[in-house]
Every structure is written in C-alpha cells, then in structure tokens.
N, C-alpha and C positions, 0 to 999 in steps of 0.2 A: 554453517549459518552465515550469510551474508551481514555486513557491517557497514557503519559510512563512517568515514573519519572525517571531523570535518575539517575544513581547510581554509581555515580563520590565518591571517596575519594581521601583523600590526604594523605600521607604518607613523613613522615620530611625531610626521606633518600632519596628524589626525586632529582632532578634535579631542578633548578628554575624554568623552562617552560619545560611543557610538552607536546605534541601532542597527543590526544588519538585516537589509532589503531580503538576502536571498533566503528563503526557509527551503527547509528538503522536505519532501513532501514523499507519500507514497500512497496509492489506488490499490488494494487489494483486490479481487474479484476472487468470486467462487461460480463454479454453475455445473449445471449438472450435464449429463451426455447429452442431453437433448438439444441445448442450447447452442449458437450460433454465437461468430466473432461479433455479426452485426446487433445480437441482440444484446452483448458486452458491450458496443460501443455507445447505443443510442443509450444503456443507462448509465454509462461513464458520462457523455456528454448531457443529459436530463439531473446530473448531480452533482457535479462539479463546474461551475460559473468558468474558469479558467485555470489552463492547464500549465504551471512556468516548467520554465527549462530545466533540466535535473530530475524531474520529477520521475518515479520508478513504478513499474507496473509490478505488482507480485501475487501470486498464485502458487496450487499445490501442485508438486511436480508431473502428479497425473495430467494434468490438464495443460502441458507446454503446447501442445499444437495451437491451444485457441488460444493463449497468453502470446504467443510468437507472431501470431496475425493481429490481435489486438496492439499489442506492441509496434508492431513495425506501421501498423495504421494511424498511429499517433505520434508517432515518432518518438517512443520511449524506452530507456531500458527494461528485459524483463529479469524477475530476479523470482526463482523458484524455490519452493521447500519441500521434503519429504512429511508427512503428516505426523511423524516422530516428532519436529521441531516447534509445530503448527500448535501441538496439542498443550505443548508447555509454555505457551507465549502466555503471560501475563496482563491483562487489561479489555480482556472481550467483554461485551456487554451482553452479547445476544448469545442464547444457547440451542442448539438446535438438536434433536435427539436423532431424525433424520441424516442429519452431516457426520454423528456421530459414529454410525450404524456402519453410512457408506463410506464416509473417507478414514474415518479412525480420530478425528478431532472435532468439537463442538463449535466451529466455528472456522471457515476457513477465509472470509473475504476480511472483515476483521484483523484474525491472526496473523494472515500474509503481512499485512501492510504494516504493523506491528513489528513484525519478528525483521522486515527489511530493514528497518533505520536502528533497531537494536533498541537497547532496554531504556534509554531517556525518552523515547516516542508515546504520544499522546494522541487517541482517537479524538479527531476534529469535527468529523461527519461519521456517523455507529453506520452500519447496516443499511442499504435500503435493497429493498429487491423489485427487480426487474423479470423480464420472461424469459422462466429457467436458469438465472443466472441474481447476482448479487453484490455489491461491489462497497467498501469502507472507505474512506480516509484517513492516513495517521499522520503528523507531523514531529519534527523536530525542536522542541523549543527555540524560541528568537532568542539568539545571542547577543547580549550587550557588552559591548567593548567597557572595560576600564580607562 
C-alpha cells in the first residue's frame, strides 16, 4: 500500500503558528475498458479547478496503461492498488454494485485516492462520472504548525 510521510519541518525563525500552503492531494479515477486517457482527462480537468504540484494520480492496478497515459499527460505521479486494498479503504461514499461484480471492490475512483495519502485522508470532491470513466478527490488535512 502506498503511503506519504509528510515532510513538515520547523525552522526557529518562524512564526508561532504557521498554516501550511502545500496540501497533498490525490485524483482517483476508475473506468471501464471502454474508456479512453482522453476521456480521463477531460473529466479530471471538468472537476478539478487546479491541479498543485505533488499531487498523485491513483487507480486500480488493472487499469496502469490508462493511469500511466493519464499520468504522464498531467504531469503527475501514478500510484496503483490491487483491488484487495481498494476494497478495505475506509470513507467511500458511493457504492456501486457494478464495480463490485467487475473489479472486486465497491468503489474504485474514490478508494484509489483514499487508500494513496493513507488513513488521515478525507474525500474533498465524492465521485463524479464522466464517459466510461470516473474520478474522486481526497486530501490530506492542513497542517498547523505550533
């Protein structure tokens, strides 16, 4: 299972409380065999306003060819799951009986993005779907320095 550790320092000359700018962020996608990189991309970019740096593409290991194209079209890491880890990711909203049949998990665009930044991640944007395909947001809570 993929993890992010994050990479907070502190530095003396700070301020007492700090807000940290960068969140982690993660894009899930799910889609079926039909679907296409392009029609990943046009509902990545129809659902997400901006994309920061860091930011992680994830999907279920079935589907690395069209995550590796989508990926490298955006410029982002892809981070994969077997449907084993998908199925037990905590915090999906959508259930799909469909996803369930054919990949073995109730939810894969959700669970990716979920199961990538590891168990403090929080769905931002649930589910929207697109043609043949589907795509979440999760994030990392904002970190507030001491």
């Amino acid at each position: 299972m993929a993890t992010y550790d994050a990479d907070y320092s502190m530095d003396g000359d700070q301020a007492v409380t700090e807000i940290i700018q960068h969140q982690h962020l993660s894009i899930g996608i799910g889609c079926s065999s039909r679907a296409t990189s392009d029609d990943v991309i046009r509902l990545i970019e129809s659902s997400v306003d901006s994309i920061p740096s860091g930011t992680v593409i994830a999907t279920l290991d079935r589907r690395a060819s069209i995550g590796e194209i989508v990926a490298l079209t955006l410029g982002l890491r892809l981070v994969l799951f077997p449907a084993s880890i998908l199925a037990s990711v905590n915090g999906i909203t959508t259930y799909s009986s469909l996803a369930l049949a054919k990949t073995r998990t109730a939810n894969v665009a959700e669970a990716s993005a979920l199961a990538s930044l590891g168990p403090s991640a929080r769905l931002i944007a649930p589910q929207t779907k697109g043609r043949f395909c589907t795509c979440a947001v999760a994030a990392l809570p904002i970190a507030v320095r001491p």
